[in-house]
GULUMKOL-48947 format. One record per residue: residue number from 1; residue in one letter; x, y, z of N, C-alpha, C in turn. Coordinates in Angstrom, 1 decimal. Each point is the difference from the previous one (the first is absolute). Layout:
BEGIN
NUM	a	X	Y	Z	X	Y	Z	X	Y	Z
...
// end
This chain:
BEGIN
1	x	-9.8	-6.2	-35.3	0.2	1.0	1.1	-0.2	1.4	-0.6
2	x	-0.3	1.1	1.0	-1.0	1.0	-0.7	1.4	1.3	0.5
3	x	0.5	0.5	-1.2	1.8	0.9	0.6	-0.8	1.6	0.2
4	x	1.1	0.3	0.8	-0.2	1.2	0.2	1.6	0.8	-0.5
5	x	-0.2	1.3	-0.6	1.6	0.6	-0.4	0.1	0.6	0.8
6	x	0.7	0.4	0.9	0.0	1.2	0.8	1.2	0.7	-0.1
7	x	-0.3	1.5	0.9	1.4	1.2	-0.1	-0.3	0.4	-1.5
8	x	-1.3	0.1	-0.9	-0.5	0.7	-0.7	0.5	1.5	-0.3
9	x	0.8	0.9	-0.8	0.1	1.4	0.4	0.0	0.8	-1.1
10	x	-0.8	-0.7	-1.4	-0.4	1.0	-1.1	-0.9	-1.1	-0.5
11	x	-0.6	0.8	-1.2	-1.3	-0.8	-1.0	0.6	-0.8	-1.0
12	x	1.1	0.1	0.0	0.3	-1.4	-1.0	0.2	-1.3	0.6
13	x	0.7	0.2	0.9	0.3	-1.4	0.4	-1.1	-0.5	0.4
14	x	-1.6	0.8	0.6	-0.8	-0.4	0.7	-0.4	-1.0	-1.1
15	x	-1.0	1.0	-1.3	-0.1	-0.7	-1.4	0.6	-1.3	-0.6
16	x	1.4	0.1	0.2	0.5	-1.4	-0.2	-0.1	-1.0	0.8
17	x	-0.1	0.7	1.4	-0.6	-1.6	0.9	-1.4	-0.2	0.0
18	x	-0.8	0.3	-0.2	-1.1	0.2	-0.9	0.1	-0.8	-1.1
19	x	0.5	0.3	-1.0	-0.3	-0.9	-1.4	0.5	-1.0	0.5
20	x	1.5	-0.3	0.7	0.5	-1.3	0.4	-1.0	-1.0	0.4
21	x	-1.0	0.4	0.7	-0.7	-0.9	0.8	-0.3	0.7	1.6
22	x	0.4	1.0	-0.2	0.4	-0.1	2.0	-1.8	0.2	0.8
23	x	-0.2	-0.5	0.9	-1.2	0.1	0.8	-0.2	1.0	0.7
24	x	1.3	0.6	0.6	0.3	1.1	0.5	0.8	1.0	0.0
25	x	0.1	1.1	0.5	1.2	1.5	-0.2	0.1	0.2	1.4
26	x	1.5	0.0	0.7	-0.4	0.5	1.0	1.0	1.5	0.5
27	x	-0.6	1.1	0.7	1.0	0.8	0.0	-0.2	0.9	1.1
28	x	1.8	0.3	0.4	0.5	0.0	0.9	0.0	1.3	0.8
29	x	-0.7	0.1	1.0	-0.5	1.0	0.4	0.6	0.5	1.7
30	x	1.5	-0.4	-0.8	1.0	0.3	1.5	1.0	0.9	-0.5
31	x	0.3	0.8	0.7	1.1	1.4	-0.5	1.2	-0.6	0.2
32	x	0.2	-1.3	0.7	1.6	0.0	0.2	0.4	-1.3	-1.1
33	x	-0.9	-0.2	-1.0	-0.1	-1.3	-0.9	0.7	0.4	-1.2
34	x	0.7	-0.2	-0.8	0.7	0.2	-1.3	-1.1	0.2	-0.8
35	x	-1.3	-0.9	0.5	-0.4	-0.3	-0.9	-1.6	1.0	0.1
36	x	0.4	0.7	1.1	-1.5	1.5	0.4	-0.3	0.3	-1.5
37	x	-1.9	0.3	0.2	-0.1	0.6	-1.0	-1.1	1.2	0.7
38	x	-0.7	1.2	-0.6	-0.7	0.6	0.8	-1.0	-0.3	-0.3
39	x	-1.6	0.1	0.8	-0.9	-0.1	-0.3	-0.6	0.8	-1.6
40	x	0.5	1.2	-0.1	-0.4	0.9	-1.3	0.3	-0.9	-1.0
41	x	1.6	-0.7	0.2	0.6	-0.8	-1.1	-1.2	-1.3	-0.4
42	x	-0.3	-1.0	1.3	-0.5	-1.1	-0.1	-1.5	0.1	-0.5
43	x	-0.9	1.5	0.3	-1.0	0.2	-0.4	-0.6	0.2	-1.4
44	x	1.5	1.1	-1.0	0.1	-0.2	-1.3	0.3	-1.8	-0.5
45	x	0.8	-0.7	0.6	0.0	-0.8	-0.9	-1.2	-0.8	0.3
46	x	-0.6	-0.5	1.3	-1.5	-0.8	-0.1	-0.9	1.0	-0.7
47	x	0.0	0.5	-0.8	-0.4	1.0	-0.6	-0.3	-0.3	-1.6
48	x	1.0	-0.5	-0.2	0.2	-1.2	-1.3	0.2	-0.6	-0.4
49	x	-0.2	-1.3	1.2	-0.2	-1.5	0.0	-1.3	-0.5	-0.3
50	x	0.1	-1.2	-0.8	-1.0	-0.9	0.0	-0.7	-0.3	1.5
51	x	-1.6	-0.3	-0.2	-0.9	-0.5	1.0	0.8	-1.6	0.3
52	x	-0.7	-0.3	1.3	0.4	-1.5	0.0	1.2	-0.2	0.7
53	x	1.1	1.1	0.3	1.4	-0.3	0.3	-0.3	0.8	1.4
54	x	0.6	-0.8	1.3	0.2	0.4	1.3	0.6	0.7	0.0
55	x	0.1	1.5	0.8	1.2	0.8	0.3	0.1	0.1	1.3
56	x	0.9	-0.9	0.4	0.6	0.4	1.6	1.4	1.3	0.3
57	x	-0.6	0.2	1.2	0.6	1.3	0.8	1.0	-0.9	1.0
58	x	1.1	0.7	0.0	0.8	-0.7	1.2	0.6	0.8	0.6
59	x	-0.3	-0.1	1.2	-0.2	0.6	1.6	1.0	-0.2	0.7
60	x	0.9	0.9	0.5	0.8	-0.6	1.5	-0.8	1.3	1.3
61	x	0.1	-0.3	0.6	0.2	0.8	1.3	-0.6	1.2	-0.1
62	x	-1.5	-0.3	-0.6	-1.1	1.5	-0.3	-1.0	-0.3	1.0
63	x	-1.0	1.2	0.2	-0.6	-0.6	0.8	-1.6	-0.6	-0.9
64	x	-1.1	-0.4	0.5	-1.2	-0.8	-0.4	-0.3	1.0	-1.1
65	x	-0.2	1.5	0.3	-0.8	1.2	-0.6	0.9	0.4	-1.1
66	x	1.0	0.2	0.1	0.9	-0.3	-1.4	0.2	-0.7	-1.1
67	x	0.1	-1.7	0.3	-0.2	-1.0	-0.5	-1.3	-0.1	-0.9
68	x	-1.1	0.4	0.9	-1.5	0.4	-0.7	0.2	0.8	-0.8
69	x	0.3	1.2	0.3	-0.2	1.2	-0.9	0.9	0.2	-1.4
70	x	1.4	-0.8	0.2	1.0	0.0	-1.1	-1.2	-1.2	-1.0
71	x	-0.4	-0.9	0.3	-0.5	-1.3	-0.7	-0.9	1.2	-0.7
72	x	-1.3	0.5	0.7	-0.7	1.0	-0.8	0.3	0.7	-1.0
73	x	1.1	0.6	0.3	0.5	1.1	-1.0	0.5	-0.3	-0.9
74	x	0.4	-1.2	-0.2	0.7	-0.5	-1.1	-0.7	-1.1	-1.0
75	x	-0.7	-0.5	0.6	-1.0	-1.2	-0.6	0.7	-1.5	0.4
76	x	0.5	0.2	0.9	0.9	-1.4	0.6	-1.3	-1.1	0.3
77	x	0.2	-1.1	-0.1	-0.8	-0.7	-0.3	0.1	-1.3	1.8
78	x	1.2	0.1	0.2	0.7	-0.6	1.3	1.0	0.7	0.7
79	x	-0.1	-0.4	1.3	1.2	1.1	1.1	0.6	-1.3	0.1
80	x	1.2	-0.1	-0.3	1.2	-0.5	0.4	0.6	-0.1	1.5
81	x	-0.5	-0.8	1.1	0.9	1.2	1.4	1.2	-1.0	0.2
82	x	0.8	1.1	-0.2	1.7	-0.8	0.1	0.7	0.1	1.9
83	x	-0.8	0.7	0.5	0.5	-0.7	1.4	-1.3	-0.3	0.7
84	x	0.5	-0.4	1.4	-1.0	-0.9	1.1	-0.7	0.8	0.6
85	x	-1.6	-0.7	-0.3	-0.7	0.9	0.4	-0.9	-0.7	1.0
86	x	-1.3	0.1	0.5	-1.0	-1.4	0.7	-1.3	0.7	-1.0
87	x	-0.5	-0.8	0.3	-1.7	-0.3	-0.7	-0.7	1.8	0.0
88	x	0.4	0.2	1.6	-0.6	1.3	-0.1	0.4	1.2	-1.4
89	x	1.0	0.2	0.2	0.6	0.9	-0.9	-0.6	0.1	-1.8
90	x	-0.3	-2.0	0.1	-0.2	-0.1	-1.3	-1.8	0.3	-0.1
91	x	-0.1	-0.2	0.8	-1.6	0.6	0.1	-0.1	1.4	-0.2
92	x	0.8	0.8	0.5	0.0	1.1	0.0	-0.1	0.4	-1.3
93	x	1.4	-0.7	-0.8	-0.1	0.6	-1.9	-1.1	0.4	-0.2
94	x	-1.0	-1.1	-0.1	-1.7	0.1	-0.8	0.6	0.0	-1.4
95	x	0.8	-1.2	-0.4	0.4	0.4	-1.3	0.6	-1.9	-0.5
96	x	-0.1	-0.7	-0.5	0.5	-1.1	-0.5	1.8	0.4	0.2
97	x	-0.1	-1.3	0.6	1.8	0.2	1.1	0.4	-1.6	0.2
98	x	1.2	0.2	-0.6	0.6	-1.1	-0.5	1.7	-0.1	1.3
99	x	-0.2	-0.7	1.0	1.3	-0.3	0.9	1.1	-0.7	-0.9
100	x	1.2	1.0	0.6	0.9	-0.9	-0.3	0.9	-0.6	1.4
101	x	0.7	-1.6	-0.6	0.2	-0.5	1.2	1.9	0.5	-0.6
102	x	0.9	0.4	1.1	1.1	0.0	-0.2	0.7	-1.1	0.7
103	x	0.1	-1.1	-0.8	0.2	-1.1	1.4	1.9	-0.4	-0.2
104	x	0.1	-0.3	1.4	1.7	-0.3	0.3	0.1	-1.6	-0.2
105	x	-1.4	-0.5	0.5	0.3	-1.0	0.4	-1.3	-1.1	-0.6
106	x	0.2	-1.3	0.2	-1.1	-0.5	-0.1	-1.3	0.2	-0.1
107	x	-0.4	-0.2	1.6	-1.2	0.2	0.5	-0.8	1.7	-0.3
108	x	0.9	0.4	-0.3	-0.7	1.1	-0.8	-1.0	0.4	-0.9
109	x	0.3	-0.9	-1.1	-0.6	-0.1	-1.2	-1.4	-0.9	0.7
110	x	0.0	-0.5	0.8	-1.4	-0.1	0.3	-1.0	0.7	0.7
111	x	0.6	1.3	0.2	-1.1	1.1	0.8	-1.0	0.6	-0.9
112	x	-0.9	0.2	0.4	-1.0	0.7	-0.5	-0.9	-1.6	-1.4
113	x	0.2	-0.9	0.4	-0.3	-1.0	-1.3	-1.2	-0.2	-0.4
114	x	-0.9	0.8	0.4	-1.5	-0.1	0.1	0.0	1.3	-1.2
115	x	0.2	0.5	0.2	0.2	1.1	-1.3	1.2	-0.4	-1.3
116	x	-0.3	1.1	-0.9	1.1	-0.2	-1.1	0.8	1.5	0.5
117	x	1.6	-0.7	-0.3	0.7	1.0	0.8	1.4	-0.2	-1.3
118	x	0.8	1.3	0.4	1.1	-0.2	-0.9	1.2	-0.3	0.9
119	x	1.5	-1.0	-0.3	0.5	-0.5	0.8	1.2	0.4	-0.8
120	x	0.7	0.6	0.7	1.5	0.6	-0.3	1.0	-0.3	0.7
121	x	1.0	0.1	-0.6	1.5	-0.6	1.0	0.4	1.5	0.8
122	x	0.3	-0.2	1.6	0.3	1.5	0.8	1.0	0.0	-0.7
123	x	0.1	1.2	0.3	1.1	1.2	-0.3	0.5	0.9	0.6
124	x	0.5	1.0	0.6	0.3	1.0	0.7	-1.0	1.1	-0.7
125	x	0.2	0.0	-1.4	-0.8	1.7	-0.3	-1.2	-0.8	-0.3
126	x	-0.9	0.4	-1.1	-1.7	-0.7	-0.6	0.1	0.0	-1.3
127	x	0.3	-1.6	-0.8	-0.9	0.2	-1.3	1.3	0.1	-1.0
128	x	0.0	-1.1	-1.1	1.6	0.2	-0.8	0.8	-0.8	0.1
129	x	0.1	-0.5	1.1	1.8	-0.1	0.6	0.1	-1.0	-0.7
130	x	-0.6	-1.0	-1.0	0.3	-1.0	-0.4	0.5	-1.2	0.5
131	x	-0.2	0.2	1.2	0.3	-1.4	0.8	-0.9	-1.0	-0.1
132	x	0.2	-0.9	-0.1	-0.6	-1.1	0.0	-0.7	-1.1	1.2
133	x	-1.0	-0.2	0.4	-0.2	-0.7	1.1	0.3	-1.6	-0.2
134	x	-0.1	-0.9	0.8	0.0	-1.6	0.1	-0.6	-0.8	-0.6
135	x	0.1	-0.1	-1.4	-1.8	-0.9	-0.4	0.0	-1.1	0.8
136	x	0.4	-0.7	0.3	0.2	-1.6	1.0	-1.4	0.7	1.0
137	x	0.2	1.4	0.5	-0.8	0.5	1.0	-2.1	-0.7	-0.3
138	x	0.2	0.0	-1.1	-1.7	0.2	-0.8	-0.5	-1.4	-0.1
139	x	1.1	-1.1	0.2	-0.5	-1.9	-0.7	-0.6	0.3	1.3
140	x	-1.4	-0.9	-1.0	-1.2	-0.5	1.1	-0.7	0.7	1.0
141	x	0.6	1.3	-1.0	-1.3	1.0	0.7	-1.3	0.7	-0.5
142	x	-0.8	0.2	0.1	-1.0	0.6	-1.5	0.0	1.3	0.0
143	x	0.9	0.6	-1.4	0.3	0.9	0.0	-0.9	0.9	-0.9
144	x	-1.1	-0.3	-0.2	-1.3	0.1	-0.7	-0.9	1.4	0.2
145	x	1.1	0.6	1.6	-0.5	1.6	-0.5	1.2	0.5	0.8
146	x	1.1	-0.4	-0.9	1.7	0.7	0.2	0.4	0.6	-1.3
147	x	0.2	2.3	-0.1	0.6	-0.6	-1.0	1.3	0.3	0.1
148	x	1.5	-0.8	-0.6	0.8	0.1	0.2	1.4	1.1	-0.6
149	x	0.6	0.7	0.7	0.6	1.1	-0.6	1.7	-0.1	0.7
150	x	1.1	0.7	-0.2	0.8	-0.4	0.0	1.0	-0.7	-0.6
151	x	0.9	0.6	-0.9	1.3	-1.1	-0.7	-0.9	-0.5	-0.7
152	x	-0.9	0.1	-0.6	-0.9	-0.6	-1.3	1.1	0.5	-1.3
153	x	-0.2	-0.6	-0.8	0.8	0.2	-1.5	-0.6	-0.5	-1.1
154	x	0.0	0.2	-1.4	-0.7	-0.9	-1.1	0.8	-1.7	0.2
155	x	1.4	0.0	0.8	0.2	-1.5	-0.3	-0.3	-0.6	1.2
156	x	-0.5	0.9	0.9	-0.2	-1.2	1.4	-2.0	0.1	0.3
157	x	-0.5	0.3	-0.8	-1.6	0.2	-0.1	-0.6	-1.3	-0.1
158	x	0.5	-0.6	-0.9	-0.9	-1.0	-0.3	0.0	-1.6	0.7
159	x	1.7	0.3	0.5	0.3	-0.9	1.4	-1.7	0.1	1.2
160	x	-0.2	1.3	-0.3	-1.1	-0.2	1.4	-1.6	-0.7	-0.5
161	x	0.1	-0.3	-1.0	-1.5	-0.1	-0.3	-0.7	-1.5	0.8
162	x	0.7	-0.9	0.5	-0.1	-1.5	0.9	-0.9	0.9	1.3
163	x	0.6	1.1	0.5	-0.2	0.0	1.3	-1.5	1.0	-0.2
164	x	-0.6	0.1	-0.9	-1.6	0.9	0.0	0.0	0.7	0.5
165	x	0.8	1.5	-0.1	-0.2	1.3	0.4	-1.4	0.6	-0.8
166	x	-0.3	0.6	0.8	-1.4	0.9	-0.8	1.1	1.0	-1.2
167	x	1.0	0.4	0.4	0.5	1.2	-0.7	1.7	0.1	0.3
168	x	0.3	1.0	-0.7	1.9	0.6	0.0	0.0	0.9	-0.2
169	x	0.8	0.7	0.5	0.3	1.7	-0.3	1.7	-0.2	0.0
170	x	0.2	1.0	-1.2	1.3	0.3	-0.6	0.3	1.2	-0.3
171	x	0.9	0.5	0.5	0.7	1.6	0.0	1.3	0.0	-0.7
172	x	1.1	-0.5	0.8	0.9	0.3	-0.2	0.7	-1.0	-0.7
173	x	-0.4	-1.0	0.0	-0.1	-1.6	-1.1	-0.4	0.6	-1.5
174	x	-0.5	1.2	0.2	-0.5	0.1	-1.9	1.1	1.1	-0.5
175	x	0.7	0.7	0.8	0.5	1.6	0.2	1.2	0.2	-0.7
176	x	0.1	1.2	-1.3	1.4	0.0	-0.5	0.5	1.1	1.0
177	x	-0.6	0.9	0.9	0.4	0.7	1.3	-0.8	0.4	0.4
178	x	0.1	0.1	1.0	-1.1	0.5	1.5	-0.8	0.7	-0.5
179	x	-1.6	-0.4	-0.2	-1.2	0.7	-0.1	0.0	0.0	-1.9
180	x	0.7	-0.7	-0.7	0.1	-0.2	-1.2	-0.6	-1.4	-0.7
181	x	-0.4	-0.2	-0.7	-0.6	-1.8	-0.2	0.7	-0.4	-1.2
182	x	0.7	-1.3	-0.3	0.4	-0.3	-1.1	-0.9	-0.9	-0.6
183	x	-0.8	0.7	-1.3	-1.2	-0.4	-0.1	0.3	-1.6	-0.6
184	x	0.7	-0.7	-0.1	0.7	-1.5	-0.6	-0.3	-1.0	0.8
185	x	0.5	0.5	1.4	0.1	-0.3	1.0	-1.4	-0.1	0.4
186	x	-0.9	0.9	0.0	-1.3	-0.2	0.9	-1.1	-1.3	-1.1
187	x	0.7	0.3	-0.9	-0.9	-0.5	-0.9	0.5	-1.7	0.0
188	x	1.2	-0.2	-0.1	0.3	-1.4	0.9	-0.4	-0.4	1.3
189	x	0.2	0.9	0.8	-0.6	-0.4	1.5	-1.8	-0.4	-0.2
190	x	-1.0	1.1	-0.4	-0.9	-0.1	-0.2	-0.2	-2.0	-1.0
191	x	0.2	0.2	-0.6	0.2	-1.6	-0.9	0.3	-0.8	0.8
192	x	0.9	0.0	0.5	0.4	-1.2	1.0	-0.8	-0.4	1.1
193	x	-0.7	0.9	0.4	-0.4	0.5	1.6	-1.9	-0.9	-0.5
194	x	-0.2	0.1	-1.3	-1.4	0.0	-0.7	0.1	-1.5	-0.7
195	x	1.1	-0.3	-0.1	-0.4	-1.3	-1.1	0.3	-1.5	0.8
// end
């Protein structure tokens, strides 16, 4: 499974998820998130990353020309969009855009399945909450471009590897406090998530 760290908010921790293994950095490009960082911030640190590593942008409630132009400025590599949008909108970006599904329920997690999409447990606010969704929800389904986020942790990662997610994203599962990475932690998750 191919991990993503996300709620990224300085150059060390990025580095460390980096050497750990991580496929991705992702960061959080919402003002009411613990885990905000500004584009000036996000642009120095893609700045002094290794080639080869994805850097996603995560989006709530911006409009198309924003979403574009923040990705630009910073060297973001994927738009994150953390609420509901339709096809149009995403056409609009003109930029690699990555849906996420906030599902309540079931039948959720099968929208959009023709694409690869990222699939989180709702919430009231976007992103963190550490809740966990249903794995029961995923048997016998092909989850082959899901990637899964939510209540992920180094000890409950490697439980998912049966059900063939393309990917995991982990924030607050790696976190010694909000927007902080306990690099032990990611470097377990990452292992687990990989072997």
């Amino acid at each position: 499974m191919r991990v993503k760290i996300c709620g990224i908010t300085n150059l060390n921790d990025a580095l460390q998820a980096i050497d750990a293994g991580a496929d991705a950095l992702g960061f959080v490009f919402y003002p009411d998130s613990p885990r905000y960082i500004t584009p000036e911030n996000v642009k120095h640190i893609i700045s002094k990353l290794p080639p080869f590593v994805e850097k996603v942008a995560l989006f709530v409630n911006e409009t198309p020309e924003t979403i574009r132009s923040v990705c630009l400025e910073t060297g973001c590599t994927l738009a994150q969009i953390h609420f509901d949008v339709d096809d149009h909108f995403i056409d609009q970006i003109r930029f690699p855009s990555l849906r996420v599904i906030r599902a309540q329920k079931q039948e959720d997690i099968l929208a959009f399945c023709n694409e690869y999409r990222l699939v989180d447990a709702y919430c009231e606010g976007y992103g963190g909450s550490g809740k966990r969704l249903n794995i029961e929800w995923f048997e016998g389904i092909d989850c082959s471009k899901i990637i899964l986020a939510g209540g992920l942790d180094p000890d409950n990662v490697a439980s998912l590897k049966s059900y063939g997610f393309y990917g995991v994203d982990v924030s607050s599962g790696v976190e010694v406090s909000k927007g902080k990475k306990d690099h032990q932690k990611v470097l377990s998750f990452i292992t687990k998530a990989k072997m």
